[in-house]
C-alpha positions as CSV (number, residue, x, y, z in Angstrom):
1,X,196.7,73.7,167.8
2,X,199.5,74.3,170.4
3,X,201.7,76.3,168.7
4,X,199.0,78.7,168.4
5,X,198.5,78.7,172.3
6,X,199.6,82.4,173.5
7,X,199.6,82.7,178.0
8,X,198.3,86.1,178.7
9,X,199.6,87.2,182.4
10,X,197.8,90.2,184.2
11,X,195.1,91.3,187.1
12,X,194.6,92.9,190.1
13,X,192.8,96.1,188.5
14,X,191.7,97.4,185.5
15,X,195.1,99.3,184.7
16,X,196.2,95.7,184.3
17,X,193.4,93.4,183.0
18,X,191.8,96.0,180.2
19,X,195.1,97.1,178.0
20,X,195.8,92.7,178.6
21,X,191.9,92.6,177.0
22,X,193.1,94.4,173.8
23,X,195.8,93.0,173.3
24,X,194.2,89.4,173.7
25,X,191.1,90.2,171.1
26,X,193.7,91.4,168.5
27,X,195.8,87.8,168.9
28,X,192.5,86.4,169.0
29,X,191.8,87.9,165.2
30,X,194.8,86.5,164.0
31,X,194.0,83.1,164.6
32,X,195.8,82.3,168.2
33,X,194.5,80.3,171.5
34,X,194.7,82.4,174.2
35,X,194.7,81.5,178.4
36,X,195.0,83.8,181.5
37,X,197.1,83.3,184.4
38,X,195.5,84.9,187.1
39,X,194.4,84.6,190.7
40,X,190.6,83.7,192.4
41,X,191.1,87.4,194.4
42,X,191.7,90.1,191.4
43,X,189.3,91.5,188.9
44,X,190.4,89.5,186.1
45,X,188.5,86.2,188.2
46,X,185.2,88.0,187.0
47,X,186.4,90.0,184.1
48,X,188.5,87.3,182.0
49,X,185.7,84.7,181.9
50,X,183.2,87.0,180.8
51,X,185.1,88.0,177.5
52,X,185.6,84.4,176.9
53,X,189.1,83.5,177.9
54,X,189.6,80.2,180.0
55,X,191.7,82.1,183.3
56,X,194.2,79.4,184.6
57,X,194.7,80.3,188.7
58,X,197.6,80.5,190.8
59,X,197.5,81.1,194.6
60,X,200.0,84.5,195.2
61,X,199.3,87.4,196.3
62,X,201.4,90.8,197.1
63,X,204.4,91.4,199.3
64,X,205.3,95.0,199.8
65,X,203.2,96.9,202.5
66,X,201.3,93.9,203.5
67,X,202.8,93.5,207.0
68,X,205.7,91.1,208.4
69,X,203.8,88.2,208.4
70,X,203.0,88.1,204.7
71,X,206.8,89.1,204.1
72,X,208.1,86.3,206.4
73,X,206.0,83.8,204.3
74,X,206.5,85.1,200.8
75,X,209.4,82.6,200.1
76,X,207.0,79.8,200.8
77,X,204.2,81.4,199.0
78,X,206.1,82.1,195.8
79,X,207.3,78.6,195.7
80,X,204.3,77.4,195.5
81,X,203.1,79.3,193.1
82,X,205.8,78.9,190.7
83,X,204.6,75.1,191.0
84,X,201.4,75.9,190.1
85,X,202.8,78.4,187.1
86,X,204.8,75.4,186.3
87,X,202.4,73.3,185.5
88,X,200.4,75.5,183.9
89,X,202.4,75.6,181.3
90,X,203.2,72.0,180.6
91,X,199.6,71.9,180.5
92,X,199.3,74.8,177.9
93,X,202.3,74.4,176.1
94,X,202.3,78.5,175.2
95,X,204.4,79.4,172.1
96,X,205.1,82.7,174.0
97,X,204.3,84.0,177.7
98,X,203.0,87.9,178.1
99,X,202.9,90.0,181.0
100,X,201.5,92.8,181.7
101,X,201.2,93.4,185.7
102,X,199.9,91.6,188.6
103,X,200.7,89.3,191.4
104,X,200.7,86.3,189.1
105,X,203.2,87.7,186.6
106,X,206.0,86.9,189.1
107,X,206.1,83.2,189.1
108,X,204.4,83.0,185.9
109,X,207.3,84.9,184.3
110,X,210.0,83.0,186.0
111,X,208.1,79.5,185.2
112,X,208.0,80.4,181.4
113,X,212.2,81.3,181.3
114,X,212.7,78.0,183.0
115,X,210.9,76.1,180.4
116,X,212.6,78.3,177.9
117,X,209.3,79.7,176.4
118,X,209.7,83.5,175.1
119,X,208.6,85.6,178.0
120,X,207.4,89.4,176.7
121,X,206.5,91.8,179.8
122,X,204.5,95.4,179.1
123,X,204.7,98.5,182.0
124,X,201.6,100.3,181.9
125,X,202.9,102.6,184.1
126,X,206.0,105.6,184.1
127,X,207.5,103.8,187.0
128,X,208.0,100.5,186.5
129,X,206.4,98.0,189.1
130,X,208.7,95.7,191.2
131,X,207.7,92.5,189.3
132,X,208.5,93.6,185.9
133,X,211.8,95.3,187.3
134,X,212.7,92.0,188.3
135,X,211.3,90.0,185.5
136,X,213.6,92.1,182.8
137,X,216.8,89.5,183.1
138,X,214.2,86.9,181.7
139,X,212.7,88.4,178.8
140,X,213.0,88.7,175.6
141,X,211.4,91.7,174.9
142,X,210.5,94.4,177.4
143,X,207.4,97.1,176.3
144,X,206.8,100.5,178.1
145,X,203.7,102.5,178.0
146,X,206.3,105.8,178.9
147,X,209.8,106.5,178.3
148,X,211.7,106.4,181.0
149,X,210.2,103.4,182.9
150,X,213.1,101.0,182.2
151,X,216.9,102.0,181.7
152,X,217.7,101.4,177.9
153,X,218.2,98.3,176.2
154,X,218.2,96.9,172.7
155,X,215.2,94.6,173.4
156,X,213.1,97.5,175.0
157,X,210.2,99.4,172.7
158,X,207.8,102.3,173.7
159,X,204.5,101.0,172.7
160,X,202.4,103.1,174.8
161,X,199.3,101.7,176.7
162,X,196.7,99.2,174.5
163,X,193.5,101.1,174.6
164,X,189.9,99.4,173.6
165,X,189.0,100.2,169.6
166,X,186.2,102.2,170.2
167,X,188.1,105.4,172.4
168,X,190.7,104.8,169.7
169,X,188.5,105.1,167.3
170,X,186.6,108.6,168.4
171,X,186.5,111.7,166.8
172,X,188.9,114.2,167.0
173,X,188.1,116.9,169.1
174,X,188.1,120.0,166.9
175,X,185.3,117.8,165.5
176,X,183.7,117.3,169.0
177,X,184.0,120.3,170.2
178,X,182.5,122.1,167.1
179,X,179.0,121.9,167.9
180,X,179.2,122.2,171.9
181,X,177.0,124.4,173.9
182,X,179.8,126.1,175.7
183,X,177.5,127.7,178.4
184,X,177.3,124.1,179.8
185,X,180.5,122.7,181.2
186,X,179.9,118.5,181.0
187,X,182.0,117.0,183.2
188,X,183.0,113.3,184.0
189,X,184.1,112.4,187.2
190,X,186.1,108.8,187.9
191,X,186.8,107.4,190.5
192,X,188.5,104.5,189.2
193,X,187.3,100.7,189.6
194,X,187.5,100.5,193.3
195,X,186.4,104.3,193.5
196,X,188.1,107.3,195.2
197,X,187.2,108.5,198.3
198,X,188.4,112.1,198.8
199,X,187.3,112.8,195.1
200,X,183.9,111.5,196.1
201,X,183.7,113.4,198.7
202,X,185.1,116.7,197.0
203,X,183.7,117.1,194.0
204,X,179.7,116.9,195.4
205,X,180.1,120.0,198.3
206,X,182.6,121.9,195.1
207,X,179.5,121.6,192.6
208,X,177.5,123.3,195.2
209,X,179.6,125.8,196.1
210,X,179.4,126.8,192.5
211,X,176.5,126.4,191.7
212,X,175.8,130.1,190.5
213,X,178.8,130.4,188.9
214,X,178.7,127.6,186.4
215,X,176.4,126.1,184.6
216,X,176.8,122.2,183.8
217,X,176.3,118.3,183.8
218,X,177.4,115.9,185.6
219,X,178.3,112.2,185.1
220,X,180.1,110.4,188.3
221,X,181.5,107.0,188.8
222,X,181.9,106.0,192.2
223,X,183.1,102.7,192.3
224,X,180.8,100.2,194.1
225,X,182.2,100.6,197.5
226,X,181.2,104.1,197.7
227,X,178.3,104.5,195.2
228,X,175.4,104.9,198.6
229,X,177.9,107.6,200.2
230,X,178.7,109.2,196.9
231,X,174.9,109.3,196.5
232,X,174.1,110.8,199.4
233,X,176.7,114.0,199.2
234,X,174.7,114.9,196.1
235,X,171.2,114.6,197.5
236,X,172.5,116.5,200.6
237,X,173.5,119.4,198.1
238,X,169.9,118.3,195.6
239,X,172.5,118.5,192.5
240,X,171.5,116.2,189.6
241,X,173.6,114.4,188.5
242,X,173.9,110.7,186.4
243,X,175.9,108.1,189.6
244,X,177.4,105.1,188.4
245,X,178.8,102.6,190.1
246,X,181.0,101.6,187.1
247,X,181.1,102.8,182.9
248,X,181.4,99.8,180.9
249,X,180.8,102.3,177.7
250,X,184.0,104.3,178.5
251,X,184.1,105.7,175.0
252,X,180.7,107.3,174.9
253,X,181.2,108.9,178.4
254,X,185.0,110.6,177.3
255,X,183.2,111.9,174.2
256,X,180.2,113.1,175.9
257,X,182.6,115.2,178.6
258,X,184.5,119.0,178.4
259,X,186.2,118.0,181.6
260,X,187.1,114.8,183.2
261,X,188.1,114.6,187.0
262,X,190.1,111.3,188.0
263,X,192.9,109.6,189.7
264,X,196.1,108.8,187.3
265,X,196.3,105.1,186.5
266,X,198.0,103.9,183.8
267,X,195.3,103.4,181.9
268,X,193.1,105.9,182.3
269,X,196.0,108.5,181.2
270,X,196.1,106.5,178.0
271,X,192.3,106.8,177.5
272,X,192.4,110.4,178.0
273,X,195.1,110.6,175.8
274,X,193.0,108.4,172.9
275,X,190.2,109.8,173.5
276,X,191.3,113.5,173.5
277,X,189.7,115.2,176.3
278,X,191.2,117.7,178.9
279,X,192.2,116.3,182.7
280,X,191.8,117.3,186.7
281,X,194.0,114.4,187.6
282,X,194.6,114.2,192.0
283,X,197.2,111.3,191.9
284,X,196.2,108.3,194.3
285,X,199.1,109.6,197.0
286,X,199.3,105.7,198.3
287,X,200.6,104.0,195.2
288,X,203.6,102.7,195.1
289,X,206.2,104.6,194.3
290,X,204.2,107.8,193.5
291,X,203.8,106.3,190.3
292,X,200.4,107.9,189.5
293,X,202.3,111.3,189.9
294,X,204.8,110.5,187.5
295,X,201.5,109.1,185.0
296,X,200.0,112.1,185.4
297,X,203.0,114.5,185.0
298,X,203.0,112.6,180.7
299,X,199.7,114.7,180.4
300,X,200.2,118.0,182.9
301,X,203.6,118.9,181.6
302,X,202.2,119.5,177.8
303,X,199.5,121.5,179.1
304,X,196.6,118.5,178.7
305,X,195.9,118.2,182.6
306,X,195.9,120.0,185.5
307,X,197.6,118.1,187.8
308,X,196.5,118.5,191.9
309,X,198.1,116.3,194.6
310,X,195.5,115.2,197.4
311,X,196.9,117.2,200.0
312,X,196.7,120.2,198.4
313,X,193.0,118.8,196.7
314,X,190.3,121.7,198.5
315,X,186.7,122.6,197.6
316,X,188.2,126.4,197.2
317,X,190.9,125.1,194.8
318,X,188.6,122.8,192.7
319,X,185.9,125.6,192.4
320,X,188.2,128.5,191.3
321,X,189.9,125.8,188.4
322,X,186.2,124.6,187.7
323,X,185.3,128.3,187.4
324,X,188.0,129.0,185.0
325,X,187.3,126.4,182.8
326,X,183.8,127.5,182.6
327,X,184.9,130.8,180.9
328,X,187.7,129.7,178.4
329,X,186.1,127.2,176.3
330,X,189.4,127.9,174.1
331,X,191.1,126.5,176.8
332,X,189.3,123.5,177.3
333,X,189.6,122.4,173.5
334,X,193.5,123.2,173.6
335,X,193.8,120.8,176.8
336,X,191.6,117.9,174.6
337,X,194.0,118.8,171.4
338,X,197.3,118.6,173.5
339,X,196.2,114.8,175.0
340,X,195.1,113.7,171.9
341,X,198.5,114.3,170.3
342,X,200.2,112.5,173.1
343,X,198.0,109.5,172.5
344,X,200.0,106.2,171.3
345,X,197.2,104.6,168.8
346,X,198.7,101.8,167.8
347,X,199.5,100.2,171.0
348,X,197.5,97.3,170.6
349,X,198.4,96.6,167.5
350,X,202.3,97.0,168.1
351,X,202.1,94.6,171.4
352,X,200.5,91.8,169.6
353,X,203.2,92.6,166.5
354,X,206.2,91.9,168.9
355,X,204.4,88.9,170.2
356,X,204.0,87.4,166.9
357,X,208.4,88.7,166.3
358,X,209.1,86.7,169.1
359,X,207.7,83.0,167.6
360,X,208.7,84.3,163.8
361,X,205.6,84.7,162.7
């Protein structure tokens, strides 16, 4: 049935298609048809198909920092695709439009307020991206993870970031934490999707240098792109440790870990704030508008992260915080507490609520 048809828009990375993926299996419960507009080039082109969602493709891809040539052709580019979005969704027929980041959003948004469907749009991060900033005019309801991300307006609503049931649904961490062997520090290391490359290269030669300091485990995610280099800085320093090239079970990993060590994406801040578990957060300095900072600083600034900038990211630096850690279980508990009460549970469930406002149901 058509007027059950809901267009999910969102890809790129995992800060975008994942909190989409939530809020798509919670319409899904209640009984509506969903599509994703996406693109052959971003993650949701492997990810979307493989939880079942037909993903509808438009050709478009970023603008800003790709050089003059792309620039000089964007006009032509996002014609096009707001053909292609266009179509789509005489094709569809969507009772309401939803997006939540990525290249396609753009045209997608625009092509949905031209044919008068309800367009919704979500930030996932503090600093709201250039396409959503754009895309505010032409909605009918704007949705924040983080205060502050859009100037305020009747039709805006802090939902916080949707988060996957099961790091919702963990234990709280006085509970975790009560049976811990605190003479073993567990700590995660993330590198993200597409990986990091200065933590990968970091957090091996810091582990060594503190070696007799500390005792502890070690799980690492390296992304694919840097899983044999990643590999080879432990085996240089013969430190065990459990490599992955990517978590799909992120819920048993953030319970298993005292400490996790990470970049600041959108929504990995939200996972360490539902999950409840203390943060090393080094901001990826490249992103645009040093937005990871500002992500980060929702955590650091109520004492449930330690936030270290790349520049200032050293094997010395790492090792004396490590060190620290080490000996004040009390404070790594406190940290865990502190990001658990900034969490935003019901995210999901109040994204897919304002969807259904939007078409009175």
């Amino acid at each position: 049935m058509r007027d059950k048809n809901i267009l999910i828009m969102a890809g790129g990375t995992g800060g975008h298609v994942y909190p989409a993926l939530a809020v798509a299996d919670n319409l899904k419960e209640k009984g509506f048809n969903l599509f994703w507009l996406g693109t052959s080039k971003g993650m949701e082109s492997k990810v979307v198909p493989e939880h079942g969602y037909p993903l509808l493709k438009i050709n478009v891809a970023g603008v800003r920092g790709n050089g003059f040539l792309r620039l000089l052709f964007a006009p032509l580019m996002l014609m096009i695709a707001l053909f292609q979005a266009l179509m789509i969704m005489v094709k569809v027929r969507p009772v309401a439009v939803l997006g939540m980041g990525g290249f396609a959003s753009g045209p997608g948004g625009v092509a949905a307020w031209l044919m008068r469907i309800p367009l919704l749009i979500h930030e996932q991060n503090a600093i709201a991206g250039l396409t959503n900033r754009l895309l505010v005019p032409f909605a009918v309801s704007v949705m924040a993870a983080f205060p502050g991300a859009f100037k305020k307006s009747t039709k805006l609503s802090i939902t916080g970031n949707p988060v996957r049931k099961d790091i919702v649904n963990l234990l709280s961490p006085e509970k975790r934490y009560a049976d811990r062997d605190s003479n073993v520090l567990k700590i995660l290391v993330l590198g993200g999707s597409l990986g990091a490359k200065r933590i990968n290269e970091v957090v091996p030669e810091t582990l060594h240098a503190l070696a007799d300091d500390c005792h502890f485990e070690v799980k690492h995610q390296s992304g694919e792109r840097h899983l044999a280099d990643t590999t080879a800085a432990y085996n240089k320093y013969n430190i065990d440790v459990e490599i992955m090239p990517f978590i799909n079970n992120m819920a048993e990993v953030y319970a298993w870990a005292d400490i996790v060590i990470c970049r600041a994406g959108a929504l990995t801040v939200a996972e360490l704030a539902a999950s409840g578990v203390g943060s090393i957060l080094i901001p990826f300095p490249y992103a645009v508008d040093d937005h990871q900072t500002e992500n980060a600083k929702y955590l650091s600034v109520e004492g449930a992260a330690i936030l270290i900038q790349e520049a200032q990211l050293s094997v010395e630096k790492l090792k004396t915080l490590i060190i620290k850690l080490c000996n004040t279980s009390d404070q790594l508990l406190q940290m865990a507490v502190n990001a658990r009460a900034l969490s935003k549970p019901t995210a999901t469930d109040d994204v897919a609520r304002l969807c259904m406002e939007v078409i009175h149901v």
